[in-house]
C-alpha positions in Angstrom: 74.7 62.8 127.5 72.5 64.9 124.8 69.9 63.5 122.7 72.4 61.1 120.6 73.0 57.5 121.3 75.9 55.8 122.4 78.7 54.8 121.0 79.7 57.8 118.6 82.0 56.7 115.7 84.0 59.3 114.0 83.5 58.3 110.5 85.8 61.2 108.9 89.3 60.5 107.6 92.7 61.7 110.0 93.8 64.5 109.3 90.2 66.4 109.9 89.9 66.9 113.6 90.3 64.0 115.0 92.6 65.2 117.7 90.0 68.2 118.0 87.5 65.7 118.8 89.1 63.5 121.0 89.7 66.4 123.3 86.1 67.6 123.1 84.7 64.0 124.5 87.5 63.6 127.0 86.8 66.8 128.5 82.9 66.3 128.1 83.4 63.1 130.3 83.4 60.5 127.9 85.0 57.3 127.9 86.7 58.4 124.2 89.9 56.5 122.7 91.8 57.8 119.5 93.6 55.9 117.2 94.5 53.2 120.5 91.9 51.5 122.0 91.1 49.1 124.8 91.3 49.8 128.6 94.9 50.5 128.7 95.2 52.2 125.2 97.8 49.9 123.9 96.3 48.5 121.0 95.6 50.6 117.3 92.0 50.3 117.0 92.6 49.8 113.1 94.6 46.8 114.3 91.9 45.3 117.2 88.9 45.7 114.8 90.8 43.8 111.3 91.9 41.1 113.9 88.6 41.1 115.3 86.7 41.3 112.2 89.0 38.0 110.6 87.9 36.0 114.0 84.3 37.0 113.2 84.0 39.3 117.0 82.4 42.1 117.4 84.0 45.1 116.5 83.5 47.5 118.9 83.2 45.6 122.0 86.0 44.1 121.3 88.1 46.8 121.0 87.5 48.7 124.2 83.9 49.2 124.0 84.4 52.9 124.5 81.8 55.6 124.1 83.3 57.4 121.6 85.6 56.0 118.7 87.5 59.4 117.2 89.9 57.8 115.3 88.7 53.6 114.3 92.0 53.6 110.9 95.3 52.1 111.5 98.0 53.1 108.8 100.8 50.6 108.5 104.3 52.3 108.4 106.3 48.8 108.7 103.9 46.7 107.1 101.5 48.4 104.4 99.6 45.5 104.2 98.0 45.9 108.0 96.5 48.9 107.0 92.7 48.9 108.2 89.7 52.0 107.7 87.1 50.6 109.4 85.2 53.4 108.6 85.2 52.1 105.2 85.6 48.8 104.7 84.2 47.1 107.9 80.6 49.5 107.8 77.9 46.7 107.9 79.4 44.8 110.6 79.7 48.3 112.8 76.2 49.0 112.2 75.1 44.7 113.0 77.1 45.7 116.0 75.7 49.5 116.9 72.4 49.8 114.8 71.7 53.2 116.3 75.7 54.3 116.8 75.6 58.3 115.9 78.0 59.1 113.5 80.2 62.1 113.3 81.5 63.1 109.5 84.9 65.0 110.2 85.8 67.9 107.0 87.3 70.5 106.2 88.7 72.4 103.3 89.8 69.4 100.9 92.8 71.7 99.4 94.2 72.3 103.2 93.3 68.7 104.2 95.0 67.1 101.2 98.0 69.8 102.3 97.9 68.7 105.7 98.1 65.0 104.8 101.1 65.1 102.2 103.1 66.9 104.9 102.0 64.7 108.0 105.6 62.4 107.7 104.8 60.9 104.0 101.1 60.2 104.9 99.8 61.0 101.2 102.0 58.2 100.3 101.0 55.7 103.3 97.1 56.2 102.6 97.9 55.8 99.4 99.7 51.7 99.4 96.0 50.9 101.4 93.7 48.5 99.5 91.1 51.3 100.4 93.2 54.2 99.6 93.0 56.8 97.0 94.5 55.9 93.9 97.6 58.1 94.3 98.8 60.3 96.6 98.3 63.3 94.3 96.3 66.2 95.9 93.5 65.6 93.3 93.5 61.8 94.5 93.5 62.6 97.8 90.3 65.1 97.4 88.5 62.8 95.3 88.9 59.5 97.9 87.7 62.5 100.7 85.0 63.4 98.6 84.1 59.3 98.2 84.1 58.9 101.9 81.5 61.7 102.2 79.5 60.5 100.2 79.8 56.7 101.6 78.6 57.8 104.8 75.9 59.4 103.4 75.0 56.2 101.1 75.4 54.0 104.6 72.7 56.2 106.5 70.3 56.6 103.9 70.4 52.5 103.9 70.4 52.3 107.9 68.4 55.7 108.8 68.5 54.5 112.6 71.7 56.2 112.7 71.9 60.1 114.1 74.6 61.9 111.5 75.9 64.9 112.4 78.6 67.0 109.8 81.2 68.8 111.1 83.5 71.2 109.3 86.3 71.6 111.7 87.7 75.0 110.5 84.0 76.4 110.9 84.3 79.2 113.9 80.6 77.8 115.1 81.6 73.8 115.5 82.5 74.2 119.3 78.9 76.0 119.9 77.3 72.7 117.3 79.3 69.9 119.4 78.6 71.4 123.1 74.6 71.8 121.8 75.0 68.7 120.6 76.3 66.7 123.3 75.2 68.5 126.2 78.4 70.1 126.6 80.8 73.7 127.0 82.2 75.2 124.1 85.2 76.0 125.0 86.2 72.2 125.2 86.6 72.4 121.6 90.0 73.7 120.3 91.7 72.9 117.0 94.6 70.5 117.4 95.8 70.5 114.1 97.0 74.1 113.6 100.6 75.2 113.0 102.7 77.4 115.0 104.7 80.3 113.9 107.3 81.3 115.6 110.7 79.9 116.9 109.3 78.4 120.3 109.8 76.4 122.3 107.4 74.8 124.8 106.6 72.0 126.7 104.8 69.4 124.9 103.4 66.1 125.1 104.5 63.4 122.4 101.6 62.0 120.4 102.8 59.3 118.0 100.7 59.2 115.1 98.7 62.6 116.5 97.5 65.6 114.2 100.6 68.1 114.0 100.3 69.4 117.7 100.3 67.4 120.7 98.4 68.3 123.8 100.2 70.6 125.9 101.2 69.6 129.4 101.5 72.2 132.2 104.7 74.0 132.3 105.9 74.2 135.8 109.5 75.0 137.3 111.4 73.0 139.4 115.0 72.7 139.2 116.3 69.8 136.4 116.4 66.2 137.5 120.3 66.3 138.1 121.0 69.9 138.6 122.8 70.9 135.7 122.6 72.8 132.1 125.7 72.0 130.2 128.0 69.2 131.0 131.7 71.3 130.5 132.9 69.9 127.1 135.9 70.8 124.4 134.4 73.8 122.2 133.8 72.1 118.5 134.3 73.6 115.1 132.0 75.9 114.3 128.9 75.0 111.7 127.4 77.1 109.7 123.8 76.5 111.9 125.5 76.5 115.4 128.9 76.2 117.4 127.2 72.5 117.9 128.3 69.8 115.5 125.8 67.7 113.6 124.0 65.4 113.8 122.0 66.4 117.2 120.9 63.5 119.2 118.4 63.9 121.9 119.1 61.0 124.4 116.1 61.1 126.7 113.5 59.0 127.4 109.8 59.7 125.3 107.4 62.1 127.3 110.7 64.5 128.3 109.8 67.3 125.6 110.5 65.1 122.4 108.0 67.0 120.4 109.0 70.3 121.5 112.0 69.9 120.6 111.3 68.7 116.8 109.2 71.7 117.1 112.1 74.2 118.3 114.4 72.5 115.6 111.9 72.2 112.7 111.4 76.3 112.8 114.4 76.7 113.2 115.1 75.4 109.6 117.1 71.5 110.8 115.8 68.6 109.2 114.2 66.8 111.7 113.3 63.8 112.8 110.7 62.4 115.7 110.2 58.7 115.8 109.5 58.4 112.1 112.7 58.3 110.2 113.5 58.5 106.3 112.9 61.0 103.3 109.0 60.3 103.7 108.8 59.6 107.4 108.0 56.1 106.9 109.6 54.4 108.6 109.6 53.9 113.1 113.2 55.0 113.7 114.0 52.5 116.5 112.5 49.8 114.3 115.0 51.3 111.3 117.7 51.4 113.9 117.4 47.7 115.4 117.2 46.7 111.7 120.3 48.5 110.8 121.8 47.3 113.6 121.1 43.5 112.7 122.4 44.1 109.4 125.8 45.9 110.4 124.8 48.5 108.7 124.9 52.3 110.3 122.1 53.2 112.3 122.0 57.1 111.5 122.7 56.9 107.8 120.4 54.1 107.4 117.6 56.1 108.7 117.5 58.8 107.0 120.9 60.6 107.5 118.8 63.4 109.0 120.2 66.7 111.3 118.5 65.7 114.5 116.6 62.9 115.8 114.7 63.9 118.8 113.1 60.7 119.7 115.1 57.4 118.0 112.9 54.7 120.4 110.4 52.6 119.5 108.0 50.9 121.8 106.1 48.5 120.7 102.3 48.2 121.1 101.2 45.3 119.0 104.7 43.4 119.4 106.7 44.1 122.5 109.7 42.3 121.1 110.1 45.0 118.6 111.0 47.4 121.5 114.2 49.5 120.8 116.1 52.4 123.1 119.1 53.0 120.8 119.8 55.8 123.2 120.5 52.8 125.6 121.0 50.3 123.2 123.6 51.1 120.8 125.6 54.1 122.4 128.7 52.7 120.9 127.5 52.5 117.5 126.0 55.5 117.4 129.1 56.9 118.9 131.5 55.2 116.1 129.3 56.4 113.1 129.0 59.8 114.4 131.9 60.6 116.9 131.5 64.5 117.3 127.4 64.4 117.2 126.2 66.7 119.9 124.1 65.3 121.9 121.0 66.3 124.3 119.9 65.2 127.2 116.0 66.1 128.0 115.0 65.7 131.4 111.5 67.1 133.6 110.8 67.0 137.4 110.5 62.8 137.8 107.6 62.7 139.6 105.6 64.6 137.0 107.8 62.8 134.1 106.7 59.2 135.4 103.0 60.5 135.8 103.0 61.4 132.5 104.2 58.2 131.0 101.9 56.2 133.1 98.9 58.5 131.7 100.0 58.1 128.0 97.7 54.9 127.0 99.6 52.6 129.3 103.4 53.6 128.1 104.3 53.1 131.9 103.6 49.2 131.0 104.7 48.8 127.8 108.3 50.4 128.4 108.2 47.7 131.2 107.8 45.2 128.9 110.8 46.6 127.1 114.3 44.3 127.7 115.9 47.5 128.6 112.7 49.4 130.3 112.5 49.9 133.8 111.7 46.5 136.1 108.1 47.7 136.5 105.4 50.1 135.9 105.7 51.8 139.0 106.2 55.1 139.6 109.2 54.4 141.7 110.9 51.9 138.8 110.3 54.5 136.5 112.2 57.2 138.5 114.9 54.9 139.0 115.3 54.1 135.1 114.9 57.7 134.0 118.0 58.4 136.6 120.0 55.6 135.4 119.5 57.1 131.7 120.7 60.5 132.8 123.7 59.0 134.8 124.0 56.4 131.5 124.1 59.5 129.0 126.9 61.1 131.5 129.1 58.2 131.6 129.1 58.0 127.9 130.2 61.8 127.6 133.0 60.7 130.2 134.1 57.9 127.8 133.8 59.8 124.8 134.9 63.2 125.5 134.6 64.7 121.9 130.6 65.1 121.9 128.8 68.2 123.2 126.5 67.6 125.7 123.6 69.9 126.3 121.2 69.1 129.1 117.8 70.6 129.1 115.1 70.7 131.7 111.9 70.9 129.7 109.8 72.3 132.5 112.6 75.3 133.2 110.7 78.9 131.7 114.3 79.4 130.1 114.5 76.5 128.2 114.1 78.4 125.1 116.8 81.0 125.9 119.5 78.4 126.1 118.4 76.8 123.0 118.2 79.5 121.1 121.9 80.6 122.2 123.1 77.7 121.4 122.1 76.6 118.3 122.0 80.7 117.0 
C-alpha cells in the first residue's frame, strides 16, 4: 500500500499515539502488532527482539514479521532489568535487517506527553530504572530523553538515507488526512486513543494491558445477563461515606467482561482504583503481587496496595505461563478472611460474544488455557463452560459467606450505568 516500503517501524516513544496508530494500520489492512507480537500475539515484542538480538536472530522476522511494528519497547514491571527500546538500542541491527524499513517518528506536545507518562500507572518511574531511560522521571527528564530520541532517529536516517521518515504530531487535527495520503488509506481510520474522558460513564470497554489510557471500544449490544440476575438478595451493610457498599470492592469476573470500564466508572467517580497493576505507583501485576503474598502468608489485598477497588486482580502470563494467577478463583478464602464485608462484583456479557472476544485478544483464549485453573481448552465451548463455572463459583462463595454484598452486572445491559450509579451514589 502507498509509496512506502514495507515493514513500517514506529520509532516514537509510548505514550505518543501508538494505540492511534495501531488502529490506523489494522483498519488500513495491515498485518500491524502493538506492543505483542508473533502470530498469536502472545509475546512483548521488547521481549522477542532482546532475546532474539542475544541469540544473534533477526529481529523482526523473528518476532512476527508483521508489516507494521507500532509499538517494538517492552517495560519491565516485575523485573526492571528486562526492559528493552529497540527503537533505541538495537537500531543497526533493524536497519541490517530492513535497510529500506519506513519509519514513523510518533510526538506530540512534550509538556502533555511527559503528563501523560507520569500518570500512566508509575510509568515516569518505570522508563526511568531502563539502562536507556531518561535520567529521572522528572518532567524535564522525561522531555529531554523525548527530545534525544527525536533527534536519534534523525541521526540514524541521515546515516542510512534508504529509509522513508515520516513525522507525525499526533495532536495535529491534519495527521488522519497525512497517514491516509500516506498510506493509501481513509482518514477517518485515524482516531486518538489516548484522550481522557469526562464524565461519570460508564461503557463497555475492552481491556488493553499496557494500552494508552483508553481501550478500544467493543460494540454495546443487549441481551439479557449470563445468569439472569442484578443483585444477588444480601443483608443491607453499614453505610460508607462513598456508598451503602462496604469497601474494598472486588470485581470477580473473568478479564474481557468490562474490567476497564469499570476502573473507568470508579476512577471518576473519585475510588482509588486499581486494574491489573497494583501498588502506590502501579508497578506492580496484581495477580503476580497476590500469588507472592500468598506464598509468603502475607495478606493479598494489603499487600498490594491496600487500594478501594480492584477491578481486574488476574494475571496471565505471556512470557511464563506458570506465573498465571485467578485470585478470584484462587484464593476466595483468603480474600474473604482479610476482608470479610468487601462488596463484591460480578461482571458478566452475553458468552458467546464474551468467549469471542477473549479468543480475539492476541491469543488470551490460549493462554488462559494454559492457566492451572483456566478453562480445559481454547474453545469456544470450554470457555463458556469456565466463565459459567466462575459465575456459579462467585455465587456459592456469597452462599458460604453471607456478609458480602454481591452486585452482579451485565456489561452489555444499556442500564448498566444506572445501577452503578445508584449504588455506589
Amino acid at each position: 500500500p502507498g509509496k512506502y516500503q514495507l515493514p513500517i517501524l514506529v520509532m516514537g516513544l509510548p505514550k505518543a499515539g501508538t494505540t492511534a496508530l495501531r488502529d490506523f494500520f489494522n483498519r488500513s489492512g495491515f498485518d500491524t502488532s502493538h506492543y505483542l507480537c508473533g502470530p498469536n500475539r502472545r509475546q512483548f515484542c521488547g521481549a522477542c527482539m532482546r532475546k532474539a538480538h542475544n541469540q544473534s536472530k533477526p529481529l523482526l522476522k523473528t518476532c512476527g514479521n508483521h508489516q507494521v511494528f507500532t509499538e517494538m519497547n517492552f517495560i519491565g514491571i516485575e523485573n526492571q532489568k528486562s526492559c528493552t527500546f529497540p527503537q533505541i538500542e538495537y537500531l543497526d541491527e533493524l536497519h541490517q535487517e530492513a535497510p529500506n524499513a519506513t519509519l514513523i517518528l510518533n510526538t506530540r506536545n512534550l509538556t502533555r506527553w511527559a503528563s501523560s507518562v507520569t500518570r500512566w500507572y508509575g510509568q515516569a518511574q518505570r522508563v526511568a530504572n531502563c539502562k536507556v531511560g531518561p535520567k529521572s522521571p522528572s518532567t524535564e527528564d522525561l522531555i529531554e530523553w523525548h527530545q534525544e530520541q527525536i533527534e536519534r532517529v534523525h541521526d540514524f536516517v541521515r546515516r542510512y538515507p534508504s529509509h522513508q521518515l515520516l513525522v507525525v504530531d499526533i495532536e495535529d487535527p491534519t495527521t488522519g488526512d497525512v497517514l491516509a495520503k500516506e498510506f493509501d488509506s481513509d482518514p477517518t481510520f485515524w482516531g486518538r486513543s489516548n484522550t481522557n474522558a469526562g464524565n461519570l460513564t460508564f461503557g463497555s470497554a475492552g481491556d488493553e494491558e499496557g494500552s494508552d489510557n483508553t481501550a478500544a471500544v467493543e460494540g454495546k449490544e443487549t441481551d439479557s445477563p449470563a445468569d439472569g440476575k442484578k443483585v444477588l438478595p444480601a443483608q443491607e451493610s453499614p453505610m460508607h461515606s462513598h456508598t451503602k457498599y462496604q469497601l474494598p470492592i472486588l470485581v470477580m469476573g473473568l478479564p474481557k467482561a468490562g474490567t476497564t470500564a469499570l476502573r473507568d466508572f470508579f476512577k471518576k467517580a473519585g475510588y482509588d482504583t486499581s486494574h491489573y497493576l497494583c501498588g502506590r505507583q502501579r508497578q506492580q501485576f496484581c495477580g503476580a503481587c497476590m500469588r507472592k503474598a500468598h506464598n509468603q502468608s502475607k495478606p493479598l489485598l494489603k499487600t498490594c496496595g491496600n487500594h478501594q477497588v480492584f477491578t481486574e486482580m488476574n494475571f496471565i502470563g505471556i512470557e511464563n505461563q506458570k506465573s498465571c494467577t485467578f485470585p478470584q478463583i484462587e484464593y476466595l478464602d483468603e480474600l474473604h478472611q482479610e476482608a470479610p464485608n468487601a462488596t463484591l462484583i460480578l461482571n458478566t456479557r452475553n458468552l458467546t460474544r464474551w468467549a469471542s472476544s477473549v479468543t480475539r485478544w492476541y491469543g488470551q483464549a490460549q493462554r488462559v488455557a494454559n492457566c492451572k485453573v483456566g478453562p480445559k481448552s481454547p474453545s469456544t465451548e470450554d470457555l463458556i463452560e469456565w466463565h459459567q463455572e466462575q459465575i456459579e463459583r462467585v455465587h456459592d462463595f456469597v452462599r458460604r459467606y453471607p456478609s458480602h454484598q454481591l452486585l452482579v452486572v451485565d456489561i452489555e445491559d444499556p442500564t448498566t450505568g444506572d445501577v452503578l450509579a445508584k449504588e455506589f451514589d
